[in-house]
C-alpha positions as CSV (number, residue, x, y, z in Angstrom):
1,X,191.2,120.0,222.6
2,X,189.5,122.7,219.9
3,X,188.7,120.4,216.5
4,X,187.8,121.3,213.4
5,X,186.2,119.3,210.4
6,X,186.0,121.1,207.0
7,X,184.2,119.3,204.4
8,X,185.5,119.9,200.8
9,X,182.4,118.7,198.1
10,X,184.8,119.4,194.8
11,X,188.3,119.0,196.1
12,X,190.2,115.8,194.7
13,X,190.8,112.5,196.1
14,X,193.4,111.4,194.2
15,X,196.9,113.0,193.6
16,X,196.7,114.1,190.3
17,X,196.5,117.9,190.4
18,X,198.3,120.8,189.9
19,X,199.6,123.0,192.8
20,X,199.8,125.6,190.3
21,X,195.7,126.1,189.9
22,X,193.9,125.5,193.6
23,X,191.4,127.2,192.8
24,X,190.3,125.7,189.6
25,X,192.0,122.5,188.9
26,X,191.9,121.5,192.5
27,X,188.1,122.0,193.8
28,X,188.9,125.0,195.7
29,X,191.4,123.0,197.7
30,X,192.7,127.0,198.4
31,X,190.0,127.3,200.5
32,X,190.5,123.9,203.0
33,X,194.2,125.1,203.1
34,X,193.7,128.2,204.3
35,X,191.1,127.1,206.7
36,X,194.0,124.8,207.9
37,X,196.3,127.9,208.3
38,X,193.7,129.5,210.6
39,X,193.2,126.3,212.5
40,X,197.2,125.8,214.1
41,X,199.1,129.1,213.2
42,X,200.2,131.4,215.9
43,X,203.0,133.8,215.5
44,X,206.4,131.8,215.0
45,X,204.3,128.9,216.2
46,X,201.5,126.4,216.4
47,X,198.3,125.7,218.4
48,X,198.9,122.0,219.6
49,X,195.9,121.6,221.0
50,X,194.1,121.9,217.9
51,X,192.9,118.6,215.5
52,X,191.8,119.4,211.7
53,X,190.0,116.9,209.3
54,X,189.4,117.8,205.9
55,X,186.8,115.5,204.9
56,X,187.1,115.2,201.1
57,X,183.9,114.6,198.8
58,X,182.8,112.5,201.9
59,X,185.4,109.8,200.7
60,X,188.7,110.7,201.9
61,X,189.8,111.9,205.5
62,X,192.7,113.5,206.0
63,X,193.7,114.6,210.0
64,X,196.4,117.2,211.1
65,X,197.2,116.7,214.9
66,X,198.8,119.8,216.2
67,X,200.8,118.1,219.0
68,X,202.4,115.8,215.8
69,X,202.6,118.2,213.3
70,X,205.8,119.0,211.0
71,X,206.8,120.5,208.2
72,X,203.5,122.6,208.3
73,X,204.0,125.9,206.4
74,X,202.2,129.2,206.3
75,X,201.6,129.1,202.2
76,X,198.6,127.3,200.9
77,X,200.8,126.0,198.2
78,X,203.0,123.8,200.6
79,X,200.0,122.9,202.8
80,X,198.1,121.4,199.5
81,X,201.4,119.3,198.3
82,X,201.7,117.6,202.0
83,X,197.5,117.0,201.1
84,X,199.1,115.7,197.7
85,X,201.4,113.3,199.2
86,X,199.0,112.2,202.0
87,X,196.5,111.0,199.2
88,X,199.7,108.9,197.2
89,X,199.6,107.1,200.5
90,X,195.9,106.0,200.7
91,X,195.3,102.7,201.2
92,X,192.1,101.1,203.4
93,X,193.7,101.6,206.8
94,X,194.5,105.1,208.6
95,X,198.5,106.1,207.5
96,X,200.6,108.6,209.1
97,X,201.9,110.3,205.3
98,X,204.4,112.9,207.1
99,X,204.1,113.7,211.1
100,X,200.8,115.1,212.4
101,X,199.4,114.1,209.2
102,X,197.4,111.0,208.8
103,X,195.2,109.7,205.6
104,X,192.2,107.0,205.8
105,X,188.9,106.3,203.9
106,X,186.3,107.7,205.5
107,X,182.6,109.3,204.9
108,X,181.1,111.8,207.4
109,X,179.0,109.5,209.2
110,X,182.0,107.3,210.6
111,X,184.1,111.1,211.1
112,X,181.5,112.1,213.6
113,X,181.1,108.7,215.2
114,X,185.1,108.6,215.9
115,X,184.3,111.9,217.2
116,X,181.5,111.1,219.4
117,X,183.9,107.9,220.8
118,X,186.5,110.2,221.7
119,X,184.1,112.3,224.1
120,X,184.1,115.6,221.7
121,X,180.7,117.6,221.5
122,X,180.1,118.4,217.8
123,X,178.4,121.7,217.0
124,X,177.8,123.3,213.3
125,X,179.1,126.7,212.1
126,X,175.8,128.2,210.2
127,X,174.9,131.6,209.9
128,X,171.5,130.2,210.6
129,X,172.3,128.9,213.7
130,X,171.6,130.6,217.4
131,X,174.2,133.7,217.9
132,X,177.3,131.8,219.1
133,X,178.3,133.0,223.6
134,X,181.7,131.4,224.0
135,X,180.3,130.8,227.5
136,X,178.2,128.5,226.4
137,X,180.4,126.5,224.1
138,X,180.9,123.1,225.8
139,X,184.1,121.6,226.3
140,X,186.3,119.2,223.9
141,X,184.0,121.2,220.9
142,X,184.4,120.3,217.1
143,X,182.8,122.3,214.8
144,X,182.0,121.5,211.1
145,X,182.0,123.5,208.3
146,X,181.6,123.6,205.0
147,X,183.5,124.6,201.8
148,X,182.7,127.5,199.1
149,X,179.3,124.9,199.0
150,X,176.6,124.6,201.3
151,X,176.1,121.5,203.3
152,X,174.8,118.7,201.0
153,X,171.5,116.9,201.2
154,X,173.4,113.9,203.2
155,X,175.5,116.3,205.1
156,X,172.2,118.3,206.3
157,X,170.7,114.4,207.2
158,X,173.9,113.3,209.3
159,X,174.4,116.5,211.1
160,X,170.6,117.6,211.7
161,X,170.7,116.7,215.0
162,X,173.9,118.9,216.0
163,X,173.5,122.1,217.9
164,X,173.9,125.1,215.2
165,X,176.3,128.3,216.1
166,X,176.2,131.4,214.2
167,X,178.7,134.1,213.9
168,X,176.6,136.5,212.6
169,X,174.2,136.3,209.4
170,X,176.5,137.1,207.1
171,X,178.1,134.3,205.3
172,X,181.8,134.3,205.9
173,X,184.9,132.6,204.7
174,X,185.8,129.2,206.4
175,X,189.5,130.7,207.2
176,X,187.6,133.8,208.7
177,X,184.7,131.5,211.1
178,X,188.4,129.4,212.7
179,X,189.9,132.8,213.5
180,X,186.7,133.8,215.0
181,X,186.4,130.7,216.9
182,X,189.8,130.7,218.4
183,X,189.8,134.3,219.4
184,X,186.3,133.8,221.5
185,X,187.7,130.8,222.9
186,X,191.5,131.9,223.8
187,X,189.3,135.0,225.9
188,X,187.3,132.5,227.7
189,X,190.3,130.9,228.6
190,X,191.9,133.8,229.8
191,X,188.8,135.1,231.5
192,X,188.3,131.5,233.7
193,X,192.1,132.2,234.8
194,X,192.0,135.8,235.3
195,X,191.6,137.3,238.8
196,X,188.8,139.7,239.0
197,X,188.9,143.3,240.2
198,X,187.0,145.6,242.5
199,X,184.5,147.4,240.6
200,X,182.2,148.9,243.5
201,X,181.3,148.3,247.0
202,X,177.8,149.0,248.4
203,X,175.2,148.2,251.1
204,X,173.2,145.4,251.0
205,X,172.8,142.7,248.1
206,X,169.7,144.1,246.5
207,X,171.6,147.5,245.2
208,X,174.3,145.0,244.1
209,X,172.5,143.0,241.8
210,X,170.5,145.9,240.7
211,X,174.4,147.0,239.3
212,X,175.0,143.5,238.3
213,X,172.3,142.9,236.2
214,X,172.8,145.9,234.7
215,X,176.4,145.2,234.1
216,X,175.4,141.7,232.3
217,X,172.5,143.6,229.9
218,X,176.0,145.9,228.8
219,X,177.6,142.4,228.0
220,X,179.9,142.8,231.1
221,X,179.9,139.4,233.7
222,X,180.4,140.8,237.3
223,X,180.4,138.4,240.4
224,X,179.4,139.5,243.7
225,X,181.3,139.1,246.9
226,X,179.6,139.5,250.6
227,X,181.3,139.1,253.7
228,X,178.4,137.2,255.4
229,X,175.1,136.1,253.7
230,X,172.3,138.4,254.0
231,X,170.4,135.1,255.0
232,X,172.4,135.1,257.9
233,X,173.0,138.4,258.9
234,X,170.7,141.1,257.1
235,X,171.5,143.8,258.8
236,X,174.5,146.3,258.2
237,X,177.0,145.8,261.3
238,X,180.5,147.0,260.9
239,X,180.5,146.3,257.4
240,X,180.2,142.9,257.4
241,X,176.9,143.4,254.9
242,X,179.4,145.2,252.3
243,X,179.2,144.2,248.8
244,X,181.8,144.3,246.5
245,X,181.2,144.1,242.7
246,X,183.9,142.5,240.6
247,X,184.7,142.2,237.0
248,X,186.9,141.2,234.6
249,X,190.0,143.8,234.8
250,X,189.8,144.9,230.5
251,X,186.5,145.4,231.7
252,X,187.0,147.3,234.9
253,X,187.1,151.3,233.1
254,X,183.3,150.9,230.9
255,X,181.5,149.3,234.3
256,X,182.5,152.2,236.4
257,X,181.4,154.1,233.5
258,X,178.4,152.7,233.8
259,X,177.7,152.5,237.2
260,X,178.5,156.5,237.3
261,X,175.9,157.1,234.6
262,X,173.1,155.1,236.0
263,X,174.1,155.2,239.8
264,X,176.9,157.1,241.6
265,X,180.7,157.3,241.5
266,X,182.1,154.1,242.3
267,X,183.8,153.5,245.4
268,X,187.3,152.0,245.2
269,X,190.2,150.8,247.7
């Protein structure tokens, strides 16, 4: 499961705004919406794998479960009047206020220790942070951002110890940091499921990860396939010392572009 936990320092915690003015009225409530949006919409559909708190003036919790969810629109409008009724339903115990959508008192602390309990690995969004490799992005991962604000004093003291991300040193929208995050993760995905292609075949293994390493410094993975070790056999003998480069097919036309630059045509099937 992907998470999400946006933390929203002016947004309201009771239910007396206006869904006319977001923006003003509401804290910027606009902004947790559409971070929202980014979090579970597909085309025609939702992500369900996908759990988003809004953590409100580090008071209020509100959770949208994807596999639940209903009655989740598009507009920011509609998404900040189901935030509206959720907070007519807070009491001092965790409510479901419509389906996927549930309501509780909570402050950041207890968020991330539910978290920790349920075996997610929290990381924080910063432009500051070490250049984000989806590669390297653990399993179960729930990231935290932040609103129009920076993290607060007490927000920097609970999270310090959380591995920080960055998507780049500019500072971008909350909205735009989701989209980002789900794209880099959907292509890992698909790259652990894909089937790799034939790149190039050569001789020996120390030509082939002379062309794999300089596949990886161009940002493209290859893996390497021998027929027999050279540990065991390290000698050519009816090709059974053949090594065939692979990559990732969307890959396939630049690594053969490279490997012709720096090396020789490739050899294919």
């Amino acid at each position: 499961m992907r998470r999400f936990v946006l933390l929203g320092h002016k947004a309201p915690i009771t239910p007396e705004f206006t869904l006319n003015d977001l923006p003003g009225g509401a804290g910027r409530l606009d902004l947790l919406c559409r971070g929202i949006g980014a979090a579970f919409f597909l085309s025609h559909d939702l992500r369900r794998d996908v759990e988003t708190v809004i953590l409100l003036q580090d008071q209020v919790q509100i959770r949208f479960i994807g596999n639940k969810l209903k009655r989740l629109n598009p507009d920011e409008r509609s998404t900040a009047a189901l935030i509206k009724h959720a907070l007519e339903k807070l009491g001092e115990e965790e409510v479901q206020s419509t389906p996927g959508i549930f309501i509780a008192p909570r402050t950041l602390p207890m968020v991330l220790d539910r978290l920790y309990q349920e075996g997610a690995h929290p990381i924080v969004l910063h432009e500051e942070g070490i250049p984000i490799d989806p590669f390297s992005i653990p399993t179960n991962p729930v990231f935290f951002l932040s609103d129009h604000q920076e993290f607060s004093p007490s927000d920097e003291e609970t999270l310090a110890s959380l591995p920080r991300l960055s998507l780049g040193k500019r500072a971008l929208h909350t909205s735009q940091c989701i989209t980002i995050v789900h794209y880099l993760l959907d292509r890992r995905d698909d790259d652990t499921q894909a089937d790799l292609v034939l790149c190039h075949k050569v001789w020996g293994e120390p030509k082939a990860l002379l062309i794999k390493g300089l596949l990886e410094d161009c940002g493209l993975p290859a893996n390497l396939v021998m027929h027999v070790p050279p540990s065991i056999l390290p000698i050519n003998v009816d090709g059974l010392s053949e090594v065939r480069i692979m990559v990732h097919e969307r890959d396939l036309p630049r690594a053969r572009d490279i490997i012709t630059d720096y090396f020789e045509q490739p050899a294919e099937e």
